[in-house]
KOLDREN-364183 format. One line per field, with one value per residue (C-alpha): residue number from 1; residue in three letters; x, y, z. Coordinates in steps of 0.2 Angstrom, whole numbers. Each point is the difference from the previous one (the first is absolute). Example, Ala and Ser with C-alpha at 12.3 -4.5 7.8 and 13.67 -1.06 7.14 Angstrom:
2
i: c(1,2) .
aa: c(ALA,SER) .
px: c(62,6) .
py: c(-22,17) .
pz: c(39,-3) .
END
This chain:
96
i: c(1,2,3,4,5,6,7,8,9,10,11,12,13,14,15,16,17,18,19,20,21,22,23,24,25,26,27,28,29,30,31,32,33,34,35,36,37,38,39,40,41,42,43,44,45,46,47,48,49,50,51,52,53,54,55,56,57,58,59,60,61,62,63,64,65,66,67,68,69,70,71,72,73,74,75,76,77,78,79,80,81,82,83,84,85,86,87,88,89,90,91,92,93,94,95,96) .
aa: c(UNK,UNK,UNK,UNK,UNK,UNK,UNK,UNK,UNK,UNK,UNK,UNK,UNK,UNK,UNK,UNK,UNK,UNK,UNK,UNK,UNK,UNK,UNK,UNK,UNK,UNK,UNK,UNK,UNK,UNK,UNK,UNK,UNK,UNK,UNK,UNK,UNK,UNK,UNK,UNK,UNK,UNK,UNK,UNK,UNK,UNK,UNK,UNK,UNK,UNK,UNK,UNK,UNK,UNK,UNK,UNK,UNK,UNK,UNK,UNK,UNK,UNK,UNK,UNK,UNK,UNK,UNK,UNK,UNK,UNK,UNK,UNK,UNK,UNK,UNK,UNK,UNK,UNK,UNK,UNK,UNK,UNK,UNK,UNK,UNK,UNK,UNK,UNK,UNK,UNK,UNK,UNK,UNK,UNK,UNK,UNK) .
px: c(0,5,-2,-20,7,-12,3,7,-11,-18,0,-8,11,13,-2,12,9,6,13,11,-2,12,-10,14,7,16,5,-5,9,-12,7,-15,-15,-17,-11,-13,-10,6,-16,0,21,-6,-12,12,14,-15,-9,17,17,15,3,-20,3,17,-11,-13,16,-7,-14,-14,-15,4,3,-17,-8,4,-11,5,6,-15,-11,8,-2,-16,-2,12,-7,-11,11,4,21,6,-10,8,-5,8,8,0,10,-11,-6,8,0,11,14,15) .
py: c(0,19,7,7,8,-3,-3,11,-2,-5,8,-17,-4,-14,-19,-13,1,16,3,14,11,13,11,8,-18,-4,-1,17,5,-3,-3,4,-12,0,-14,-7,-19,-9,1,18,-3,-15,14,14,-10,-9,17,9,-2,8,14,5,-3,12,14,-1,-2,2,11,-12,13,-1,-19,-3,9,-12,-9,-17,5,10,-15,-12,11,0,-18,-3,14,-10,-18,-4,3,-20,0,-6,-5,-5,15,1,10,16,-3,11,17,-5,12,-6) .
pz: c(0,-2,18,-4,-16,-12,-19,-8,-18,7,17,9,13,-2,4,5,-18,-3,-15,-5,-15,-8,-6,-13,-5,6,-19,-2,17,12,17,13,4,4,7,-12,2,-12,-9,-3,-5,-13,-6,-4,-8,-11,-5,-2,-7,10,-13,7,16,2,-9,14,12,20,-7,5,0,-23,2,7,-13,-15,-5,2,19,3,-6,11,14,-1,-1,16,11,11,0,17,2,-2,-18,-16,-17,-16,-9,-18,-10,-8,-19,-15,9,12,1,-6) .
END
């Protein structure tokens, strides 16, 4: 767990499975982390490439306003903090 923090993507608080996001990719230079459940991470690396996701950087107020993310948000709002489901990759708009 991550001491009541709660994720840093969805805003639900964090289960017993927390993983650890760059939110500029490491290849891109990232070096800071944020905690995210490992379904809201499977979601941002399906829905967006790492060239997207260092554009967006640690501004999480433009990242949740994609579509795919903002989508998924909605979906995943009220799922109790343990929750996970498959995660597929995003159709031909993903950004890549």
């Amino acid at each position: 767990m991550s001491d009541g923090q709660p994720c840093w993507l969805c805003g639900r608080p964090l289960g017993h499975r927390v993983e650890w996001h760059h939110p500029v990719p490491r290849s891109q230079g990232g070096r800071e982390t944020v905690p995210l459940h490992a379904i809201c991470h499977r979601t941002l690396h399906a829905s967006l490439d790492n060239k997207a996701l260092a554009a967006f950087g640690d501004d999480r107020a433009a990242l949740v306003r994609d579509g795919a993310i903002a989508r998924f948000l909605r979906w995943i709002a009220n799922k109790p903090p343990d929750f996970h489901a498959p995660t597929h990759r995003a159709g031909p708009d993903r950004r890549v």
